[in-house]
ROKOL-743463 format. One record per residue: residue number from 0; x, y, z of N, C-alpha, C in turn. Coordinates in steps of 0.2 Angstrom, whole numbers. Example, Ala and Ser with C-alpha at 12.3 -4.5 7.8 and 13.67 -1.06 7.14 Angstrom:
2
0	66	-28	39	62	-22	39	66	-16	39
1	64	-11	35	68	-5	36	64	0	39
// end
This chain:
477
0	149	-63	11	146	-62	5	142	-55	5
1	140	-52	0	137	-46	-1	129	-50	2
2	126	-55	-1	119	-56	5	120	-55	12
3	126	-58	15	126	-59	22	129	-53	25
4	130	-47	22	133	-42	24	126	-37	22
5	120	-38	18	114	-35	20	110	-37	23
6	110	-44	26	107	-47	32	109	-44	39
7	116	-43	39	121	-40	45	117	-34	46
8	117	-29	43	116	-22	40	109	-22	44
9	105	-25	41	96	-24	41	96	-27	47
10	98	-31	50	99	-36	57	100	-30	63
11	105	-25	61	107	-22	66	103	-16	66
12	101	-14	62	95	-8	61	91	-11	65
13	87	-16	65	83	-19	64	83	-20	74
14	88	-20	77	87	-23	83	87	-13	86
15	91	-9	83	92	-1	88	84	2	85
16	84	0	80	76	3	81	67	1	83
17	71	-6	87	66	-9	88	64	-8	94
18	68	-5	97	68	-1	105	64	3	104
19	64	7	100	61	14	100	54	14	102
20	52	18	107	46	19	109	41	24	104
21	44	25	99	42	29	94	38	26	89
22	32	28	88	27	23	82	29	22	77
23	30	31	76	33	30	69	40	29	63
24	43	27	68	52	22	70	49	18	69
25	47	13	74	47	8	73	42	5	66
26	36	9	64	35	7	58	38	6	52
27	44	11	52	49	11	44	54	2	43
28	52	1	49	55	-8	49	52	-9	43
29	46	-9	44	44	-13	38	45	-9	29
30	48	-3	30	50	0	25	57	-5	24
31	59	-5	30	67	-7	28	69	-14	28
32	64	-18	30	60	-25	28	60	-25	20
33	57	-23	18	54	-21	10	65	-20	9
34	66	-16	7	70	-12	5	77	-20	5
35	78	-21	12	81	-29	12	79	-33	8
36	75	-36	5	72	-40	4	74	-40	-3
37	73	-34	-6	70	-33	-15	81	-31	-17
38	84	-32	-11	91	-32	-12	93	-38	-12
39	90	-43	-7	92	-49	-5	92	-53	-12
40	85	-50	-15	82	-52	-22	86	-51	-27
41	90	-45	-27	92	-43	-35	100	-47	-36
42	103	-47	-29	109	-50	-27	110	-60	-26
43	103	-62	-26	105	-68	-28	101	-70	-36
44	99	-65	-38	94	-66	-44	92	-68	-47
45	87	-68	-41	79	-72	-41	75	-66	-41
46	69	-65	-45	67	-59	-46	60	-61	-43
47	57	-54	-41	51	-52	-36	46	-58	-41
48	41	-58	-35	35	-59	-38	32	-50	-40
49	28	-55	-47	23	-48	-52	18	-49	-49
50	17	-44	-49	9	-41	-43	5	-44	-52
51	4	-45	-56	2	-44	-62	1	-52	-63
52	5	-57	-60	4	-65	-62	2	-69	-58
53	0	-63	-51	-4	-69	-45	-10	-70	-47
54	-15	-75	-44	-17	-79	-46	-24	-74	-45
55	-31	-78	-48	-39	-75	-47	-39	-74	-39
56	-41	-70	-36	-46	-70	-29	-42	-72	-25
57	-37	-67	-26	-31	-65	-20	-32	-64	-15
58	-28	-63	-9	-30	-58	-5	-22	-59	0
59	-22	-50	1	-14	-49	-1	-13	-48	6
60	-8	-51	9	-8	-49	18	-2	-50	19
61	0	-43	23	7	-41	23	8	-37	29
62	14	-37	32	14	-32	38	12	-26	37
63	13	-20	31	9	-13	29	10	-14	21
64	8	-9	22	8	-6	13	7	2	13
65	7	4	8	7	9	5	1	10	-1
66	-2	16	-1	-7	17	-7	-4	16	-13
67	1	17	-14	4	18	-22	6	8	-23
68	9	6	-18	10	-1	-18	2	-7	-19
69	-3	-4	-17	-9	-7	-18	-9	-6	-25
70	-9	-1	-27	-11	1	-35	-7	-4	-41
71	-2	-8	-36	5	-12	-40	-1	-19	-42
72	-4	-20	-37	-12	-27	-42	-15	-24	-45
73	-17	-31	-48	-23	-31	-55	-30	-31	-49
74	-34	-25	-49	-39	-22	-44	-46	-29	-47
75	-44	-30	-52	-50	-33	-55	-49	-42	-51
76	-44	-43	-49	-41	-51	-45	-40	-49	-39
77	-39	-43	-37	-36	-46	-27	-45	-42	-25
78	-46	-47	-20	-52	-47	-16	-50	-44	-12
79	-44	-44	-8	-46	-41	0	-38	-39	3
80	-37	-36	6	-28	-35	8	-29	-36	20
81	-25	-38	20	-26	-40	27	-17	-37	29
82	-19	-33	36	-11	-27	37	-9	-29	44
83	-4	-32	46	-2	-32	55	-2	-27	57
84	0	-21	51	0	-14	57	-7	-9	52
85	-6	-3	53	-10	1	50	-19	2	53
86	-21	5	51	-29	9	54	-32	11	50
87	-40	9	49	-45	12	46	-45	20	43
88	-41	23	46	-40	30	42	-32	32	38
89	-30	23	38	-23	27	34	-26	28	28
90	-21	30	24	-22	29	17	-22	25	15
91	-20	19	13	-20	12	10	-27	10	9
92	-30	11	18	-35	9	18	-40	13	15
93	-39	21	16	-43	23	13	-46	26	4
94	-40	22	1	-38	20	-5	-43	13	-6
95	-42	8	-5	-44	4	-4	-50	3	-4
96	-55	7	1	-60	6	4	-64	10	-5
97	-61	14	-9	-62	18	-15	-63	14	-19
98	-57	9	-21	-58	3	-26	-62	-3	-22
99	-66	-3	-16	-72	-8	-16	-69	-13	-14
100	-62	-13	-11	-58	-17	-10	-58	-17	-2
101	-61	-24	2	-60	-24	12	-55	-27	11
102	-53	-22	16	-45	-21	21	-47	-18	26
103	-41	-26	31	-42	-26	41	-35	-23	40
104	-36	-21	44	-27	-19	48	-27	-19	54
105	-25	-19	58	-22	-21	66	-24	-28	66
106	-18	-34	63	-20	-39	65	-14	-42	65
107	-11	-41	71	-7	-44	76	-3	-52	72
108	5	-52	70	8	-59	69	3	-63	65
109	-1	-61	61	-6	-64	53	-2	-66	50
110	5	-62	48	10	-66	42	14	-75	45
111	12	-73	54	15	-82	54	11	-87	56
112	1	-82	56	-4	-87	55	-4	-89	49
113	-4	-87	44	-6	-87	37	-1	-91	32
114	-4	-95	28	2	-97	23	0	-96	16
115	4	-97	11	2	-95	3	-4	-101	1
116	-8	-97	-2	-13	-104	-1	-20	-102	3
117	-17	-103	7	-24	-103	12	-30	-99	13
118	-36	-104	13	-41	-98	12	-44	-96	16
119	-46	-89	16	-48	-83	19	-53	-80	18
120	-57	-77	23	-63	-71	22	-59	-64	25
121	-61	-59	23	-60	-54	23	-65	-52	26
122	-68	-49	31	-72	-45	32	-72	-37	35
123	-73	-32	29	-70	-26	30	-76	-22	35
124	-81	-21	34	-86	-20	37	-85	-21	45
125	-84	-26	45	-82	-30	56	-76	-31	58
126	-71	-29	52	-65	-30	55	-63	-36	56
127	-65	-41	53	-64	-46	55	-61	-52	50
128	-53	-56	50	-51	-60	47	-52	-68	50
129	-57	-70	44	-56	-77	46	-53	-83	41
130	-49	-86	44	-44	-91	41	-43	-97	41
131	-44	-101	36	-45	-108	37	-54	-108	38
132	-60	-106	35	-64	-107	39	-67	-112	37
133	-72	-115	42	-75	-121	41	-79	-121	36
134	-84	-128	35	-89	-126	28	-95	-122	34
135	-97	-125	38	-104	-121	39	-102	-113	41
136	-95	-112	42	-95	-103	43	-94	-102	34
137	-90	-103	31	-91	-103	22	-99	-101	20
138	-103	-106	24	-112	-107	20	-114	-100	23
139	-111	-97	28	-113	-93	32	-110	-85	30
140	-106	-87	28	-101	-81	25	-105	-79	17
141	-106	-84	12	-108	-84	8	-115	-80	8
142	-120	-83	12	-126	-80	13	-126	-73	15
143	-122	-70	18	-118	-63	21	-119	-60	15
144	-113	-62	9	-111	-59	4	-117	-58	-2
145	-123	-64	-2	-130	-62	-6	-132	-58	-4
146	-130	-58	6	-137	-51	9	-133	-45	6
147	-126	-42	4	-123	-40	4	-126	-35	-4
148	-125	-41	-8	-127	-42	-17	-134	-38	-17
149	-140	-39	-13	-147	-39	-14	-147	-33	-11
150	-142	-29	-5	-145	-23	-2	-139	-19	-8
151	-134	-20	-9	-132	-17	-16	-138	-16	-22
152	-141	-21	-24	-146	-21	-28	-154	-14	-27
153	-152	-15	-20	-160	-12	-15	-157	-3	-19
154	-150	-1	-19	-147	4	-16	-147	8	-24
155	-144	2	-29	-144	4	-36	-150	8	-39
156	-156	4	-35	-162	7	-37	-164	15	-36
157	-161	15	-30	-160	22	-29	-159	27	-32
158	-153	25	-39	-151	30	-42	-154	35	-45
159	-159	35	-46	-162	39	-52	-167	44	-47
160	-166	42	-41	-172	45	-36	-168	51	-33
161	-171	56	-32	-170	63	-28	-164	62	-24
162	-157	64	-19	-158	65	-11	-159	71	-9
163	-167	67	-6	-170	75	-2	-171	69	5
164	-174	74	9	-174	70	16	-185	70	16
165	-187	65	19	-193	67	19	-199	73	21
166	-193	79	23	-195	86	24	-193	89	18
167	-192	86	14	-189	87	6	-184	92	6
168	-179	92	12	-172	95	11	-167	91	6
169	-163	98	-1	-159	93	-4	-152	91	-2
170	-152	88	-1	-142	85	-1	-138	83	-6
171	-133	88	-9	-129	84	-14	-124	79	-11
172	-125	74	-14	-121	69	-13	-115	67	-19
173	-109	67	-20	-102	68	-21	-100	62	-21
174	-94	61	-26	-91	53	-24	-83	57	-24
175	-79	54	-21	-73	56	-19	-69	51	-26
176	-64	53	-29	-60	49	-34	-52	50	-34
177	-47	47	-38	-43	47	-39	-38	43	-44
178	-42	41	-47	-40	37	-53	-43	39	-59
179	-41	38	-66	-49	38	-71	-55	34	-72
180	-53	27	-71	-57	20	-66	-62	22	-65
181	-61	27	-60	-64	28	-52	-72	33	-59
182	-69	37	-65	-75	39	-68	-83	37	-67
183	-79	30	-69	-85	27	-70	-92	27	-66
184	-89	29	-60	-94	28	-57	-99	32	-54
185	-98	37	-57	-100	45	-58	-106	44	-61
186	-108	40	-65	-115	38	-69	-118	30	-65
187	-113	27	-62	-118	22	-59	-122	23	-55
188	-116	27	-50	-122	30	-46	-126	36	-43
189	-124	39	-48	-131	44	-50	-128	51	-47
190	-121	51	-42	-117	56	-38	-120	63	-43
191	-118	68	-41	-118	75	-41	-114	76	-44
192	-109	77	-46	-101	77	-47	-97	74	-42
193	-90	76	-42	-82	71	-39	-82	76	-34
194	-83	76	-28	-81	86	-23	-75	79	-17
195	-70	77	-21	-64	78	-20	-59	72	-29
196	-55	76	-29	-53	72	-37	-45	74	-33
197	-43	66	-30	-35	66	-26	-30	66	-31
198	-27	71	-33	-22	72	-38	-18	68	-36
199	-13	67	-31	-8	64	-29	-7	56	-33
200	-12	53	-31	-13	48	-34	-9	44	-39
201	-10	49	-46	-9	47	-51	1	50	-51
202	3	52	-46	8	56	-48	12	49	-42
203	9	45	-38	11	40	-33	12	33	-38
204	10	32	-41	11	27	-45	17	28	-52
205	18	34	-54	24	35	-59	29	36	-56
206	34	34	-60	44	32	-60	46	39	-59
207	43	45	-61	47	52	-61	40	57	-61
208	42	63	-59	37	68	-59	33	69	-65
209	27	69	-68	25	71	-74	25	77	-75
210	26	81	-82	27	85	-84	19	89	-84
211	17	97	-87	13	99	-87	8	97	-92
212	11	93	-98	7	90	-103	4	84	-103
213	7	80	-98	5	75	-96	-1	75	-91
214	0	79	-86	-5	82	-82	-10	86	-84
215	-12	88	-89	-16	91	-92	-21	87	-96
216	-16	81	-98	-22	76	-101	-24	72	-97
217	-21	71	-91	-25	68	-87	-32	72	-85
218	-30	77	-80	-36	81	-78	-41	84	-83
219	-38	83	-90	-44	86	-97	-47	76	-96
220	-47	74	-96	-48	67	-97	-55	66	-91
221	-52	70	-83	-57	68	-80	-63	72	-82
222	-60	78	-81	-67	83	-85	-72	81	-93
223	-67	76	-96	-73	75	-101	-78	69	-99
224	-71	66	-94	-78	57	-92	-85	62	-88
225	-81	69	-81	-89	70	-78	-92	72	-81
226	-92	74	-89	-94	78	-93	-102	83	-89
227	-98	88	-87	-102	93	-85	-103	93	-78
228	-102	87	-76	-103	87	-68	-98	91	-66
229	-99	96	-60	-94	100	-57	-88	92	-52
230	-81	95	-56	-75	92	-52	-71	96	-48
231	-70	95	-42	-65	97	-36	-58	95	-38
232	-53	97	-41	-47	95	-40	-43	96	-33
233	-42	92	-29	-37	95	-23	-29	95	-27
234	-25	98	-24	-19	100	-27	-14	96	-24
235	-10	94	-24	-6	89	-24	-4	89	-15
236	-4	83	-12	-7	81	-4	-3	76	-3
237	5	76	-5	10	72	-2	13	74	4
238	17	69	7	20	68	13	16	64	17
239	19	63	23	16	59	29	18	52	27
240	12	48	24	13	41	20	10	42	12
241	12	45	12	10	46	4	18	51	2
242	21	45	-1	29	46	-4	29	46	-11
243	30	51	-14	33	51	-20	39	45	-22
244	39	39	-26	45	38	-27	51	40	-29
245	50	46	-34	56	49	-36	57	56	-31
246	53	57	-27	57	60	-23	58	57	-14
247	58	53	-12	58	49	-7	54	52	-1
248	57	48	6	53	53	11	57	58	14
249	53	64	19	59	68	20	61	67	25
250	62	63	30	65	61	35	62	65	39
251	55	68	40	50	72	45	52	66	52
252	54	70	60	51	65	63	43	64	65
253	40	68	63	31	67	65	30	69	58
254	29	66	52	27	67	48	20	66	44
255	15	67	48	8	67	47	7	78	47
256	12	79	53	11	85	54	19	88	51
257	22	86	45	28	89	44	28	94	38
258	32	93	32	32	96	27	28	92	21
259	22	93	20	17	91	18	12	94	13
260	9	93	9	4	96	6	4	103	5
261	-1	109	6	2	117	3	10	119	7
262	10	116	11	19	116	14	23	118	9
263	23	108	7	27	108	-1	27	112	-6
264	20	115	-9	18	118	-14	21	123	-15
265	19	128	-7	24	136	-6	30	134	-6
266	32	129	-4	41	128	-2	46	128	-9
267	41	124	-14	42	123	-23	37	125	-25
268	38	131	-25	31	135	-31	32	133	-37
269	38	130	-40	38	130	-46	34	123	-46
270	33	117	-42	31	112	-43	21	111	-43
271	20	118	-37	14	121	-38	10	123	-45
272	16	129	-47	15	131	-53	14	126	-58
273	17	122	-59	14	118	-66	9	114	-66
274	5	111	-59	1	109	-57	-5	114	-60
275	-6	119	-58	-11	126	-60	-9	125	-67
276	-4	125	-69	-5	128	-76	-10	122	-79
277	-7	117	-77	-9	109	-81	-17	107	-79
278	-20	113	-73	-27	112	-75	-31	118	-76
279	-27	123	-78	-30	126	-83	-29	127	-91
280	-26	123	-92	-25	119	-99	-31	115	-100
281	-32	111	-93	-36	104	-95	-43	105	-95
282	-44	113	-90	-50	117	-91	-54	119	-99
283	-49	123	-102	-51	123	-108	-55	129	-109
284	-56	134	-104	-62	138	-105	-67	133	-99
285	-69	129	-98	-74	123	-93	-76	129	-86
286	-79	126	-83	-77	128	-76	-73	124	-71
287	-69	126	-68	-65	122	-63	-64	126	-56
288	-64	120	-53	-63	120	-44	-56	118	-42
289	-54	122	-39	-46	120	-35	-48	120	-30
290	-45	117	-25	-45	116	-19	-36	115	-15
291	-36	119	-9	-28	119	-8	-28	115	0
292	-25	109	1	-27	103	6	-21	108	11
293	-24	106	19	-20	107	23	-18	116	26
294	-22	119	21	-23	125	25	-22	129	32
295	-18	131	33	-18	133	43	-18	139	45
296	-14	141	39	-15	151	41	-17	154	36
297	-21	158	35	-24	161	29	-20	167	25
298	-14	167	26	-5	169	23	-6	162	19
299	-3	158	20	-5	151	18	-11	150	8
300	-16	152	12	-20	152	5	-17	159	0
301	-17	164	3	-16	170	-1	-10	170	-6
302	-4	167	-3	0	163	-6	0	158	-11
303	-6	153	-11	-7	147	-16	-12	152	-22
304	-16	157	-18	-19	160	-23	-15	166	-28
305	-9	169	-25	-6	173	-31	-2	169	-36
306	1	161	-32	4	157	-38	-3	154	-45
307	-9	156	-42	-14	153	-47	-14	158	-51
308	-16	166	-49	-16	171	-52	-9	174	-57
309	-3	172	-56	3	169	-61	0	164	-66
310	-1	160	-62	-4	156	-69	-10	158	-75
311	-17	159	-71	-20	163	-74	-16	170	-81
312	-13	173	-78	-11	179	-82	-6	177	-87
313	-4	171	-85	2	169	-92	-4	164	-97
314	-7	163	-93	-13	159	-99	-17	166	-104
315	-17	169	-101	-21	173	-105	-15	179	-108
316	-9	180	-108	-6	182	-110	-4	178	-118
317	-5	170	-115	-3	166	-122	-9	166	-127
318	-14	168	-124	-22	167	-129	-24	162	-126
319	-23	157	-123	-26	151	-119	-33	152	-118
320	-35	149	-118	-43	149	-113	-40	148	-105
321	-47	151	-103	-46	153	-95	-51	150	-92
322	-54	147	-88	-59	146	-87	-64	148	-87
323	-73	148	-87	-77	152	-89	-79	154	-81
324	-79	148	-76	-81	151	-70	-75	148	-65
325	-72	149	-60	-69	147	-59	-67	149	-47
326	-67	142	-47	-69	142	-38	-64	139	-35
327	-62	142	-31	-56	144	-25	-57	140	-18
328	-54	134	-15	-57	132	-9	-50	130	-5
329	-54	129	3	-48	125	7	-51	119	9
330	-46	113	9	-47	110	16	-49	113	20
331	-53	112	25	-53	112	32	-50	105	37
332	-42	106	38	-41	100	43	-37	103	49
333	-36	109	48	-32	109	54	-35	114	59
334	-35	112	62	-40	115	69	-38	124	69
335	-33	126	68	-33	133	70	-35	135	65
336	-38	132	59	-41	138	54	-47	139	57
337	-51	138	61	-57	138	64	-59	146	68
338	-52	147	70	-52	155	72	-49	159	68
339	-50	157	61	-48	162	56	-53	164	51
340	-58	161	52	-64	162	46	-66	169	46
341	-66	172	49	-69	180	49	-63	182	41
342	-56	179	44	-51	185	38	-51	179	31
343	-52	171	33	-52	168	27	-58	168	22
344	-64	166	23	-70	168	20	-71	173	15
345	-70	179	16	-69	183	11	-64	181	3
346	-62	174	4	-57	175	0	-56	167	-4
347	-63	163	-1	-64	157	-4	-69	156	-8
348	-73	150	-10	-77	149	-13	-81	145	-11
349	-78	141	-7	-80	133	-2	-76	135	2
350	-76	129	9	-74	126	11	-75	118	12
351	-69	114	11	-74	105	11	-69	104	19
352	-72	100	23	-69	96	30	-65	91	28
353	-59	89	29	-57	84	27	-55	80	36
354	-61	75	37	-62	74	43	-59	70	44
355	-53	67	41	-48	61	44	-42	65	46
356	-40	71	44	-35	73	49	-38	78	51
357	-43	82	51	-45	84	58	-45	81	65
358	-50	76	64	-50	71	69	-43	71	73
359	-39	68	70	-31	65	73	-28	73	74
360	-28	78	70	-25	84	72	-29	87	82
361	-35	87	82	-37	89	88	-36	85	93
362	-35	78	91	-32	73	98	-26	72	98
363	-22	76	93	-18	73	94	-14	66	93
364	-21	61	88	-18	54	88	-16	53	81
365	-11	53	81	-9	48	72	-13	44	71
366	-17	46	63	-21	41	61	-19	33	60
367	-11	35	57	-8	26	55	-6	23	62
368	-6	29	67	-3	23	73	-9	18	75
369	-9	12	75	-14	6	76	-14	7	82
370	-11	6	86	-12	8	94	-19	13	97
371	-18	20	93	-23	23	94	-31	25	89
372	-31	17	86	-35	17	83	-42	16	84
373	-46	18	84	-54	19	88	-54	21	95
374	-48	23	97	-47	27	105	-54	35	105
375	-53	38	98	-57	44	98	-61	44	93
376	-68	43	96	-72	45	92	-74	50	87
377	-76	49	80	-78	55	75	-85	58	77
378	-89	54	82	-95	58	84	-94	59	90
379	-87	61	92	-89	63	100	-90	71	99
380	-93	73	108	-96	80	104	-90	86	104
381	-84	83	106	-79	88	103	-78	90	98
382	-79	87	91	-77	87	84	-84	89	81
383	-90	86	85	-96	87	82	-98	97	83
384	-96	97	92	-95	105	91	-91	111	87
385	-85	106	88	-82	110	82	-85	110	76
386	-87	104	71	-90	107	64	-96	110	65
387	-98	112	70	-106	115	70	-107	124	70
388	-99	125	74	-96	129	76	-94	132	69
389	-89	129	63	-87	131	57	-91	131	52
390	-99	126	55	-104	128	51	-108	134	49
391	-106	136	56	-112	141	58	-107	149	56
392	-101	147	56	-100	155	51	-98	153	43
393	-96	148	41	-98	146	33	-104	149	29
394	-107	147	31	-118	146	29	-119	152	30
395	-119	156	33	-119	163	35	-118	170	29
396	-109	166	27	-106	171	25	-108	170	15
397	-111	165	14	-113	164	8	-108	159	1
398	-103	154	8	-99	150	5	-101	145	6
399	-101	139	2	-101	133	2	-98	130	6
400	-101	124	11	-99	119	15	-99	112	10
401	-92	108	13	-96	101	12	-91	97	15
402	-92	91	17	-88	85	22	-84	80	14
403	-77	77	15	-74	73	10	-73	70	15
404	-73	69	20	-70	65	23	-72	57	24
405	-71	53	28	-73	45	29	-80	46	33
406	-80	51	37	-89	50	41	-92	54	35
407	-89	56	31	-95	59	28	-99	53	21
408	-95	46	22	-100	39	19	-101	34	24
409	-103	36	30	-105	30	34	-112	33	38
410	-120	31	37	-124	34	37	-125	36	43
411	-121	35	50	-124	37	58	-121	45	57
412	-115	43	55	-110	48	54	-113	57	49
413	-117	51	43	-118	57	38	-126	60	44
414	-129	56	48	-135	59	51	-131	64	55
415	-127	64	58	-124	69	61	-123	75	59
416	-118	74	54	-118	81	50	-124	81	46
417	-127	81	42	-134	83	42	-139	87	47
418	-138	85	53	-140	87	58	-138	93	62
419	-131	97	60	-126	102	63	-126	105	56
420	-131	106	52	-130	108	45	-125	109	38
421	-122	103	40	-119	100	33	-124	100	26
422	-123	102	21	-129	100	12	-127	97	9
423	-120	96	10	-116	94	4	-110	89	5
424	-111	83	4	-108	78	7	-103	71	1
425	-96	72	3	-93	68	-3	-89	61	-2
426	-89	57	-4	-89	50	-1	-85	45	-7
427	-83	41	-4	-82	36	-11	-90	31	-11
428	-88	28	-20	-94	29	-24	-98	21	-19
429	-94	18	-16	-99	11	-14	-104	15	-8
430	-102	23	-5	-104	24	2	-113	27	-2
431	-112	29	-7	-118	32	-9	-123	29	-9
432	-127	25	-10	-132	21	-8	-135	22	-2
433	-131	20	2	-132	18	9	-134	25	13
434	-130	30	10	-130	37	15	-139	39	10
435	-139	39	3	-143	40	2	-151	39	2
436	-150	31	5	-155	28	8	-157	29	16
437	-152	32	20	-152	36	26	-156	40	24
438	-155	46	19	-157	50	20	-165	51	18
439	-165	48	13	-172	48	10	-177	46	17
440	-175	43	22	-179	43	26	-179	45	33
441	-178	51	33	-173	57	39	-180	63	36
442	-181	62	44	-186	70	43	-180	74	47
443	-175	81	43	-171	83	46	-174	88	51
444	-177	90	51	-180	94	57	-179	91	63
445	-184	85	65	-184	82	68	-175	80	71
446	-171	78	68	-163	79	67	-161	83	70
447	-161	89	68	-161	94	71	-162	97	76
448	-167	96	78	-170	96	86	-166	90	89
449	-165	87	89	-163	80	93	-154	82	94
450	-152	86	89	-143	87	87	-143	92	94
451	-147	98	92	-147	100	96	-146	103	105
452	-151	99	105	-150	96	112	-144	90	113
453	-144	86	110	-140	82	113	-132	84	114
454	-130	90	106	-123	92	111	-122	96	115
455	-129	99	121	-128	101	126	-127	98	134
456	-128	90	130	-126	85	135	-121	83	138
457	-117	78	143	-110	79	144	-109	76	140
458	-101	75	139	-98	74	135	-96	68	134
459	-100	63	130	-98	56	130	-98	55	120
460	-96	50	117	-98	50	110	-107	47	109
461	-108	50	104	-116	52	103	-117	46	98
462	-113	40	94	-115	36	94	-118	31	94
463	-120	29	100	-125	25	104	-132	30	103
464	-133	34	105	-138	40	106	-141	43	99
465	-138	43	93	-139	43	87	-140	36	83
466	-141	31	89	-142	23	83	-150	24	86
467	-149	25	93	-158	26	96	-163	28	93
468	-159	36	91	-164	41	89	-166	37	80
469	-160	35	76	-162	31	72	-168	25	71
470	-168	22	76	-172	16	78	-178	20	75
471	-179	25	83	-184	29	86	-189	30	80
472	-187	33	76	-189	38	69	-190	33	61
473	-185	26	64	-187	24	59	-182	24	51
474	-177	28	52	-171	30	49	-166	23	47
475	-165	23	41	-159	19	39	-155	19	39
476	-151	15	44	-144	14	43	-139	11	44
// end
């Protein structure tokens, strides 16, 4: 039968590439899992479950996922997603951690702990999935979850307060977004503006490319909700694990570092171009910020910059409005722009760190590989030298810095850069609170004498040694 000949098919895939000593071979299993399945389904036809009809207070546990397939639930019913492969720094996760939604990953055979039904804690904070729990750990989980309620409550109050540090240094603090959803919380919590708005996102969830008109009322949409607040747009940041449907994957063998983000862009300028056009349409005369992700050679930028200046000049060739002010930026994630800043700088407006593939680009470890996940610290003093090092010709030359990355919303992390002179710091929106209640009680000088000296010590990760100095001083976090 046509079933038992895609059983055969998936069976034999399934066993040559199980050998593979390769992460990321062996993780497409679960692509070709999926792919089995939703055939197995159409050919006996019995149709899928609706991510839309499952039940209140979900919680969705499956060998991986994908960003775009998270976004397939109703956000306001799934509680919590639990992954047998994947890492704190994939996408999913890092998606997820956005919408206020915990998710574990690295949890080992949980599809044949687990049955449909049974109840679960989630705990994204520790990593920790507990199953089947008893009442007195439930009484204990719950009480968790008020402490949880009440220091959310402590945090909200902060909104309307300064972030300066008790030396009265200011720090803008930024919510990272990617939905229109995600607006909302732009006035909750008191952010500065959006200083990362993931384009990708909204193009991850649609059956076909959007057109330019489509993407124009999107990004005019986001600029009316910041209403004034300054918005970052990054330019479109697929590949790796982040697949377009209607264009599939590109069969990269290391595709964290393959044909990806300004790659793509230059490689289809026309697909760049109408991105530019579609936010300078949605500008409207506004001011706007573009930002071009994955930077490596400064040929690279100058390139994304004359496809802007095409656009630019056919706007104003039509009568369009043009922007009023309008700011030029890179990621910083790939380690050899670092020795390029003398020729780059001249030619930006910012720079933001995008410190999740930094990290994994200088060790060389795949963020989705599970295996080497927490192997390398984001406070060891190699990564801390290096941003201190790109801080210190940034700030200089009279360009904006700021961190989007995942340490720049977890407050030992934000004390660090703060400390190696970071100002401007961008996070998702639940991180704000907490970073800001850090700093409200940070005498940075003090910080900075302590940063100082300690990355001239050997070389070990500096967090243990920045929870002391926390203690020490009296700092929250």
């Amino acid at each position: 039968t046509a079933e038992a000949g895609v059983q055969r098919a998936f069976d034999d895939v399934r066993t040559r590439l199980g050998q593979s000593t390769d992460p990321y071979i062996r993780e497409r299993l679960s692509d070709l899992q999926d792919l089995s399945n939703r055939l197995l389904l159409r050919l006996t036809g019995r149709a899928a479950a609706d991510p839309s009809s499952l039940p209140d207070d979900m919680i969705v546990v499956a060998r991986d996922m994908g960003p775009a397939e998270l976004l397939d639930y109703d956000r306001t019913r799934l509680r919590g997603v639990v992954l047998e492969e994947g890492s704190a720094l994939s996408h999913v996760a890092i998606v997820a951690r956005a919408l206020d939604i915990p998710v574990v990953g690295r949890a080992p055979d949980v599809l044949s702990r687990i049955e449909a039904g049974d109840p679960i804690v989630v705990d994204g904070d520790n990593a920790q999935v507990l199953v089947r729990p008893a009442e007195d750990i439930l009484q204990t989980v719950h009480a968790a979850i008020d402490a949880r309620a009440e220091r959310r409550r402590k945090y909200m109050a902060l909104r309307d307060f300064p972030s300066a540090t008790r030396d009265q240094a200011r720090i803008s603090l930024n919510m990272n977004a990617g939905l229109l959803i995600d607006m909302q919380h732009l006035d909750e919590t008191g952010a500065d503006g959006v200083g990362l708005y993931r384009t990708e996102i909204p193009f991850m969830v649609r059956s076909e490319f959007p057109d330019v008109d489509a993407q124009a009322w999107l990004y005019g949409r986001v600029l009316d909700l910041a209403d004034g607040k300054p918005v970052t747009f990054r330019t479109l940041d697929v590949g790796g694990d982040k697949v377009l449907p209607y264009l599939g994957a590109f069969g990269d063998d290391n595709p964290a570092m393959g044909w990806r983000a300004i790659r793509i862009g230059l490689d289809r300028p026309a697909m760049l171009r109408r991105q530019l056009r579609a936010l300078i349409l949605a500008a409207n005369g506004r001011p706007l910020s573009v930002m071009f992700p994955m930077i490596a050679e400064v040929a690279e930028l100058l390139s994304a910059r004359h496809l802007l200046a095409l656009e630019l000049d056919r706007a104003k060739r039509r009568g369009q409005a043009v922007p009023e002010q309008l700011r030029v930026g890179v990621m910083f994630e790939v380690p050899a722009l670092a020795w390029q800043l003398d020729s780059l700088l001249p030619h930006v407006d910012f720079v933001s760190v995008g410190t999740n593939d930094l990290l994994q680009f200088l060790y060389a470890a795949d963020r989705g590989n599970s295996r080497l996940a927490g192997r390398y610290d984001s406070l060891s003093p190699a990564l801390l030298r290096l941003l201190h090092f790109v801080v210190g010709k940034v700030r200089p030359a009279g360009v904006d810095i700021a961190v989007c990355g995942e340490m720049a919303g977890r407050p030992v992390e934000a004390l660090a850069l703060l400390a190696i002179g970071v100002r401007t710091l961008s996070m998702s929106p639940g991180a704000i609170g907490p970073v800001k209640a850090m700093i409200r009680s940070l005498d940075l000088n003090d910080a900075v004498g302590f940063m100082n000296s300690a990355l001239t010590q050997p070389d070990r990760p500096l967090r243990e040694t920045l929870r002391l100095f926390a203690a020490d001083h009296s700092i929250e976090i």
